[in-house]
BASE-176430 format. One line per field, with one value per atom (N, C-alpha, C): residue number from 1; atom name; x, y, z. Coordinates in nm, 2 decimals, padded with zeros to 4 digits. Layout:
<sites>
pos	NUM; ...;
site	CA; ...;
u	X; ...;
v	Y; ...;
w	Z; ...;
</sites>
This chain:
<sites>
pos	1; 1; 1; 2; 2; 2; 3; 3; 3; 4; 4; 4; 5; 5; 5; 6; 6; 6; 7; 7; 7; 8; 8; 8; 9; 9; 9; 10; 10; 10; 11; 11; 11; 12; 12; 12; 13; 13; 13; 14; 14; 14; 15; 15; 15; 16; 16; 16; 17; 17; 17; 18; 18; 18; 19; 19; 19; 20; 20; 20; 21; 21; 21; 22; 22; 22; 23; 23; 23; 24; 24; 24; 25; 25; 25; 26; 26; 26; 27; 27; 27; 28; 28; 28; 29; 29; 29; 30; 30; 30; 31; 31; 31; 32; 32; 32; 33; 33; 33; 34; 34; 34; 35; 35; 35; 36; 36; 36; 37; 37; 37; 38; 38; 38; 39; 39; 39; 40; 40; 40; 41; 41; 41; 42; 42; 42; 43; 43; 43; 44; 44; 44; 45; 45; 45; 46; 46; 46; 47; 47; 47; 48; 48; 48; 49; 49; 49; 50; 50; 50; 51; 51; 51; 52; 52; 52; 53; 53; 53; 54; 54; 54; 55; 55; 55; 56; 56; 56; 57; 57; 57; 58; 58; 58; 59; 59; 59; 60; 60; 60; 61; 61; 61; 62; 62; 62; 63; 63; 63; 64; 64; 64; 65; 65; 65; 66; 66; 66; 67; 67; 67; 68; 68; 68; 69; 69; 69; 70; 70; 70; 71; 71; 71; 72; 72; 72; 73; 73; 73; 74; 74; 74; 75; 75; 75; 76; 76; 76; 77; 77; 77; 78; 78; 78; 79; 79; 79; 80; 80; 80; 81; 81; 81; 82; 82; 82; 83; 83; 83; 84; 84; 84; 85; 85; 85; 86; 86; 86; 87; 87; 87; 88; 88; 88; 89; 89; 89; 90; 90; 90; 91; 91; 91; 92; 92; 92; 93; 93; 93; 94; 94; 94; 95; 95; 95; 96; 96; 96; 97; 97; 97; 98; 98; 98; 99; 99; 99; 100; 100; 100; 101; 101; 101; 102; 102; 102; 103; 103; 103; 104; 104; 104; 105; 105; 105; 106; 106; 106; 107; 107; 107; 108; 108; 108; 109; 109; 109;
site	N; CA; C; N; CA; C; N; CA; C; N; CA; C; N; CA; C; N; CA; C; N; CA; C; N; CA; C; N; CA; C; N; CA; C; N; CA; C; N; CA; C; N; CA; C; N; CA; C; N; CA; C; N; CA; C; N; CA; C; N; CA; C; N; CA; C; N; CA; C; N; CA; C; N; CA; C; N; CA; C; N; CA; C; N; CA; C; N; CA; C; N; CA; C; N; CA; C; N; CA; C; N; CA; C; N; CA; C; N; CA; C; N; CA; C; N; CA; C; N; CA; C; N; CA; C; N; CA; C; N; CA; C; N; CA; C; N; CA; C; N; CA; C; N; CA; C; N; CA; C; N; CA; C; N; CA; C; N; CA; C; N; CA; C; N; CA; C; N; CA; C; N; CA; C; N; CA; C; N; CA; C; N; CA; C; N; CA; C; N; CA; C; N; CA; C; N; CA; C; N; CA; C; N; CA; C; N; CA; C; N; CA; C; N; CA; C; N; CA; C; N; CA; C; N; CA; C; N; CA; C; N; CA; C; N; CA; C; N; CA; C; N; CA; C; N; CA; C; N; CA; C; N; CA; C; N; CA; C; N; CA; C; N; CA; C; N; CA; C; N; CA; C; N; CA; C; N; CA; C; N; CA; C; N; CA; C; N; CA; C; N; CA; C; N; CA; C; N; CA; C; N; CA; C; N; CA; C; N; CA; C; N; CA; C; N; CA; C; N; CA; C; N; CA; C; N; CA; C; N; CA; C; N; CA; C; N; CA; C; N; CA; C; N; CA; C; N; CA; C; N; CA; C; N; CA; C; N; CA; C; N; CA; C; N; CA; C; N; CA; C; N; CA; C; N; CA; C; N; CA; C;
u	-07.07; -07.13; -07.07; -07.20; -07.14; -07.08; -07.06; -06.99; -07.11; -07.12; -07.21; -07.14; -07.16; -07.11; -07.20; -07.16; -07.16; -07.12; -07.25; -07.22; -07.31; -07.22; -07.30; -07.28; -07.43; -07.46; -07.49; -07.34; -07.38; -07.33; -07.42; -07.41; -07.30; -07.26; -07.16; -07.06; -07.00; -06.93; -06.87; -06.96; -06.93; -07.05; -07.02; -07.10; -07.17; -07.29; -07.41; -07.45; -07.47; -07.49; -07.60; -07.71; -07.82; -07.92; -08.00; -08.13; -08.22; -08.27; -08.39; -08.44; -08.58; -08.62; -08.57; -08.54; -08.54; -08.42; -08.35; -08.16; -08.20; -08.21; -08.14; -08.08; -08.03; -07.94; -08.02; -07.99; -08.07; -07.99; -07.98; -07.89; -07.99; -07.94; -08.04; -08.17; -08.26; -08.35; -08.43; -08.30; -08.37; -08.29; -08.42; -08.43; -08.35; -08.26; -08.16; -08.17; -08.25; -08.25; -08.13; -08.11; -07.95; -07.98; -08.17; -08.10; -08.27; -08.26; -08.42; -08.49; -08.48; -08.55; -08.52; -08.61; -08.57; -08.65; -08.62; -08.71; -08.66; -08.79; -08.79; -08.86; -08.77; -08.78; -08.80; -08.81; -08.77; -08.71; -08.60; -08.51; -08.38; -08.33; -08.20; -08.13; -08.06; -08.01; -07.90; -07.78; -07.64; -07.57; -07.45; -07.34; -07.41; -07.41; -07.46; -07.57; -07.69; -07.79; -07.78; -07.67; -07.66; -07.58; -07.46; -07.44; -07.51; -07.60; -07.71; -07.81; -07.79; -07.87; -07.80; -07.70; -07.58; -07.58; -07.59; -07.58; -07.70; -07.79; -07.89; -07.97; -07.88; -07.86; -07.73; -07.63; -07.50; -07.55; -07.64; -07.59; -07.69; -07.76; -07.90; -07.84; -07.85; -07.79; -07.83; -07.98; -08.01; -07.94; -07.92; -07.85; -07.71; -07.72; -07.57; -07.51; -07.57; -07.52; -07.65; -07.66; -07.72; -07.67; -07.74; -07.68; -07.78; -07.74; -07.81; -07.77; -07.90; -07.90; -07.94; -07.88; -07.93; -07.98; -07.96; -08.02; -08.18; -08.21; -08.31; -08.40; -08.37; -08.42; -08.41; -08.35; -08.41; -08.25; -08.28; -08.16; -08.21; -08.14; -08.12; -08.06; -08.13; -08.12; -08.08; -07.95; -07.92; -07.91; -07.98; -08.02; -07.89; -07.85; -07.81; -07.89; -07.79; -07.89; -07.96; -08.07; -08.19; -08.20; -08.19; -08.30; -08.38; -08.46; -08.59; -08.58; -08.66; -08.68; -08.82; -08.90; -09.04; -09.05; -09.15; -09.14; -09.16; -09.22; -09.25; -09.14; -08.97; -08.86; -08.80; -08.82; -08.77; -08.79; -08.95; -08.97; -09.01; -08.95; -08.91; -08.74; -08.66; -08.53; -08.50; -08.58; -08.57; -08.63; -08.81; -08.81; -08.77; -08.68; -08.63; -08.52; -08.42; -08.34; -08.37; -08.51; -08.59; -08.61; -08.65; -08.69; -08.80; -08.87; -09.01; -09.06; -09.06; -09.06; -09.20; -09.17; -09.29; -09.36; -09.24; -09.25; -09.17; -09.21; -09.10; -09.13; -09.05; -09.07; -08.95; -09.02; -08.94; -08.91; -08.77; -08.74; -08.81; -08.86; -08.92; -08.80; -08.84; -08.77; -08.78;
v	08.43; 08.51; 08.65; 08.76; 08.86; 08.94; 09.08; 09.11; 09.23; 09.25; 09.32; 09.42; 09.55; 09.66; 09.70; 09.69; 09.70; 09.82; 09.88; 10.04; 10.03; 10.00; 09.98; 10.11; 10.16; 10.29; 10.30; 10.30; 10.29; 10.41; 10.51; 10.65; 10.67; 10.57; 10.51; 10.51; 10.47; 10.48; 10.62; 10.63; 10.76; 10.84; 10.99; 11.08; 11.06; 11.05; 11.04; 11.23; 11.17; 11.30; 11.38; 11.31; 11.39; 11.29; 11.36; 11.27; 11.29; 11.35; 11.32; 11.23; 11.21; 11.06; 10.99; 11.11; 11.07; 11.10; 11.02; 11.07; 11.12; 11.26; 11.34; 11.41; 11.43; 11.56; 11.66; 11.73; 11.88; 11.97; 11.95; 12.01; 12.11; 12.22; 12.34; 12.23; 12.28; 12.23; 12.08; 11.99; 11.82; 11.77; 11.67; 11.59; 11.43; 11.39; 11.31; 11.21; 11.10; 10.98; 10.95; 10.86; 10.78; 10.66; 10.61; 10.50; 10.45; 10.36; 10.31; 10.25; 10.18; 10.12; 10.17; 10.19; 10.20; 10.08; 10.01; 09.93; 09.94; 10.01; 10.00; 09.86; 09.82; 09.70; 09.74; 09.58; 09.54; 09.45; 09.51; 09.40; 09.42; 09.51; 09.61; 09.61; 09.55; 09.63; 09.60; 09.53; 09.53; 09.48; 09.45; 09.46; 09.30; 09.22; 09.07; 09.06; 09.16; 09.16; 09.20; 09.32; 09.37; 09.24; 09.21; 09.07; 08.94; 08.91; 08.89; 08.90; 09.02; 09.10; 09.11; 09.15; 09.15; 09.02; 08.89; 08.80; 08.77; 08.77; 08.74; 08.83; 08.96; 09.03; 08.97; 08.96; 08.90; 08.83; 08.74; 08.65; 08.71; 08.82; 08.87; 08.92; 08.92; 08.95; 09.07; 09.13; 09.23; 09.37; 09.37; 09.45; 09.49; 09.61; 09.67; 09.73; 09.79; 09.85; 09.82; 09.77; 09.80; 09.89; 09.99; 10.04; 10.04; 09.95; 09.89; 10.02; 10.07; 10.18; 10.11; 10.11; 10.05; 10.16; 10.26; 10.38; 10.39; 10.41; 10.40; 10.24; 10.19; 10.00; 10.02; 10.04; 10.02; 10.01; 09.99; 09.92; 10.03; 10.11; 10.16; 10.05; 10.06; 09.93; 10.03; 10.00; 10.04; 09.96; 09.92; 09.85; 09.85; 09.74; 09.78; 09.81; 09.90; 09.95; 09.83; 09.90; 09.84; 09.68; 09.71; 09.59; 09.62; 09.51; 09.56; 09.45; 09.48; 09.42; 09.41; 09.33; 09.35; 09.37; 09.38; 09.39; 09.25; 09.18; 09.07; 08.99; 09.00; 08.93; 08.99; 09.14; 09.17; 09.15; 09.10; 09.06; 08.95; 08.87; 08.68; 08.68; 08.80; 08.76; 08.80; 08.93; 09.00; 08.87; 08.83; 08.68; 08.59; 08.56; 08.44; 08.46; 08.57; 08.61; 08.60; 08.62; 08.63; 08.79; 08.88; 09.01; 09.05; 09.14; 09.16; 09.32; 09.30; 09.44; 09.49; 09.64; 09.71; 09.81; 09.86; 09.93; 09.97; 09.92; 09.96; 10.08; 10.19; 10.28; 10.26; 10.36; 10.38; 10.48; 10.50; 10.65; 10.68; 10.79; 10.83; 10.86; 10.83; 10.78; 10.89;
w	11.35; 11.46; 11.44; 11.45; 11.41; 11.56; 11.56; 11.68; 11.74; 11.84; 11.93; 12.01; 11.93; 12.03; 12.15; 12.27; 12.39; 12.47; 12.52; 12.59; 12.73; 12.85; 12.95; 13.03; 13.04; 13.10; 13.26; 13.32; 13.50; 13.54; 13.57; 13.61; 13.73; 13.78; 13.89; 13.83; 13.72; 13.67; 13.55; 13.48; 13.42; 13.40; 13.32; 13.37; 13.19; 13.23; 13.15; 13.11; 12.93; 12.87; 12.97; 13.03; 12.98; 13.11; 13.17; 13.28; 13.21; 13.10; 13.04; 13.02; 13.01; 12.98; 12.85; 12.77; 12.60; 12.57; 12.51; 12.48; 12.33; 12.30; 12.16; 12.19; 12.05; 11.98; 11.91; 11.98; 11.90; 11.87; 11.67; 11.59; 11.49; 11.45; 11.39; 11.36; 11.46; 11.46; 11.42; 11.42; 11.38; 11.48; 11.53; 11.61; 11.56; 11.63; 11.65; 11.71; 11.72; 11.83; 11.85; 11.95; 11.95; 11.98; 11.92; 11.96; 11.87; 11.79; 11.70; 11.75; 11.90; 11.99; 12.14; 12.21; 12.38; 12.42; 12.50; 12.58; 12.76; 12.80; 12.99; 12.98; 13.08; 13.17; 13.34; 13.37; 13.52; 13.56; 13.67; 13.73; 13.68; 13.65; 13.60; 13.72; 13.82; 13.91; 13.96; 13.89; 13.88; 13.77; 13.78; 13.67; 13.61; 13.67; 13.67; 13.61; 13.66; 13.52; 13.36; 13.41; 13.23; 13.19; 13.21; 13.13; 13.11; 13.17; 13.13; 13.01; 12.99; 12.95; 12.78; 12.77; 12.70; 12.61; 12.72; 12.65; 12.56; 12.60; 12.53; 12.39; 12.40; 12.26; 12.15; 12.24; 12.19; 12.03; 12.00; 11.85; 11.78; 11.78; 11.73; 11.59; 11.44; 11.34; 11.34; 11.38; 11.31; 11.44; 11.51; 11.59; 11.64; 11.61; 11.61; 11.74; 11.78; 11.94; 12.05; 12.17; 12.28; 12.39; 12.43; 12.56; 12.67; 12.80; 12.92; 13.03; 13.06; 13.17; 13.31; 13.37; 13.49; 13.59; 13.59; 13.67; 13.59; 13.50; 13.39; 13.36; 13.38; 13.37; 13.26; 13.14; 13.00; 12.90; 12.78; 12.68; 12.55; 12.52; 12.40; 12.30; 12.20; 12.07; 11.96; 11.87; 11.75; 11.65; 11.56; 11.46; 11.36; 11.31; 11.15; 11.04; 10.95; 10.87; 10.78; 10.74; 10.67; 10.74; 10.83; 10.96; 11.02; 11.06; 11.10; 11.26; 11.35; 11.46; 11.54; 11.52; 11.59; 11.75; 11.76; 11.94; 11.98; 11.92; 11.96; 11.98; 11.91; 11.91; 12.04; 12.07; 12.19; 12.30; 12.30; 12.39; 12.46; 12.36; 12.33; 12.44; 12.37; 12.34; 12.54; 12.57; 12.69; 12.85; 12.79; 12.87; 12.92; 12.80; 12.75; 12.83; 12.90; 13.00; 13.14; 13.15; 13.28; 13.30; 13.25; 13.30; 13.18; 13.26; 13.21; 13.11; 13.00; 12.94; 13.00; 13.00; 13.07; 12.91; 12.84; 12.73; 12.65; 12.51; 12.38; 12.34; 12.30; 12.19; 12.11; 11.98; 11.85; 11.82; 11.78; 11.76; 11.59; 11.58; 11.48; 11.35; 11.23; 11.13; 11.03;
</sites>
């Protein structure tokens, strides 16, 4: 079992880079995702759902970091490298917890 870095984003707790809808870095001029997947969800709304939430990313091989925004409903996904992830597994893996994806994007490559 490999290990799952965990970044739980509760604006209650600490101060968040940025309210944008889109978390980059804008360095001389290139665009920086921080994260290869976003998924908004519903039903985000305490500590007990992100672990939840947490867990059911927890044994996933191809995934390296999640970060669960609960101000935002949505999970920033960091892949390891050269993995791939469909939507269709996210939104098996997200169900399969009980909460309902509304919309995936991808950070541009």
């Amino acid at each position: 079992m490999g290990k799952l870095k965990v970044l739980l984003s509760d604006p209650y707790q600490q101060n968040l880079p940025s309210q944008k809808d889109d978390l980059v870095e804008i360095r001389k001029s290139k665009i920086t995702f921080t994260y290869d997947i976003r998924v908004k969800l519903d039903g985000i709304t305490n500590s007990f759902t992100q672990q939840i939430l947490t867990k059911a990313f927890l044994d996933h091989e191809d995934i390296d970091t999640i970060d669960i925004n609960m101000k935002k409903s949505q999970i920033d996904i960091v892949l390891k490298k050269r993995r791939k992830l469909k939507d269709e597994a996210i939104k098996k893996i997200i169900n399969d917890a009980g909460f309902n994806v509304t919309k995936i994007l991808r950070a541009i490559s």
